[in-house]
C-alpha positions, 0 to 999 in steps of 0.5 A: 822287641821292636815296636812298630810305628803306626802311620798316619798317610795322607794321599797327594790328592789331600794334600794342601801343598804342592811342588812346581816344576822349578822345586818351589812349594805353594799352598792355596795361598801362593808361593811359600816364602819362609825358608825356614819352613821350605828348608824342613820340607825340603829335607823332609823329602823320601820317596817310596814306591807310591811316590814322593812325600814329606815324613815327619814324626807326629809323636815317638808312636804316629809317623805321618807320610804326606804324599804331595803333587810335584812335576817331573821331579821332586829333587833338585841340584841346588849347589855345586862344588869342584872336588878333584876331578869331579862334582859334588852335587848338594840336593834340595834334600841336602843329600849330596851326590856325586855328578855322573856325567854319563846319566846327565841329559837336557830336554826342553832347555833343563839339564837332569841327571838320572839315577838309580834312586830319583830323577834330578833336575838343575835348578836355574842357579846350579846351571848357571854354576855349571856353565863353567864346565860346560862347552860347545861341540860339534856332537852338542852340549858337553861337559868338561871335567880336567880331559876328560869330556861327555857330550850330554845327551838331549832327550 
């Protein structure tokens, strides 16, 4: 027989960290520095259909869910790796995915990449990585894997 968990659920208005627009975590008091600490929110991180929120096990029977308040995205491409004729992308969530060219797209000088599952931004260090795939064209921004090039659409 399958026990089930009880939840403990905190909504985003209670909690007392949140997410800034570049994936950092702040509380009342700043920034949070610990990496650490960062590291388990980080990998922490699910999503469901009231948004995103950090899960943690309280004990073998309470299951806490913190729903936090973030801007645009709660995930991140924090590192990048050349794999054959593709990029693997590591998250902040340390999920790691393939890049799909045709979902990237750039607004407001961020690059993002849309899936199924999340909204992915580039974090200033990834993009900076992916200057090296990156060329001008006349069509705009594109990025150039092996032959094969994607212009990346601007939103």
């Amino acid at each position: 027989m399958t026990r089930t968990r009880k939840q403990n659920i905190i909504p985003k208005e209670q909690a007392v960290f949140w997410m800034d627009n570049d994936g950092t975590w702040h509380n009342e008091h700043g920034k949070l520095e610990h990496p650490k600490i960062i590291k388990y929110f980080n990998q922490s991180i699910q999503k469901d259909d009231q948004g995103y929120f950090l899960r943690q096990n309280i004990t073998n029977d309470v299951e806490e869910k913190v729903y936090f308040p973030y801007e645009e995205t709660a995930v991140f491409v924090v590192e990048l790796v050349k794999k054959n004729a593709g990029i693997e992308l590591t998250l902040n969530t340390l999920d790691t995915i393939a890049l799909e060219p045709e979902a990237l797209y750039i607004k407001a000088d961020a690059l993002f990449m849309e899936t199924d599952t999340h909204l992915i931004k580039f974090t200033q260090n990834s993009l900076a990585k992916m200057t090296a795939f990156l060329t001008d064209t006349p069509q705009g921004l594109a990025l150039k894997l092996g032959q094969t090039q994607t212009v990346i659409r601007e939103k």
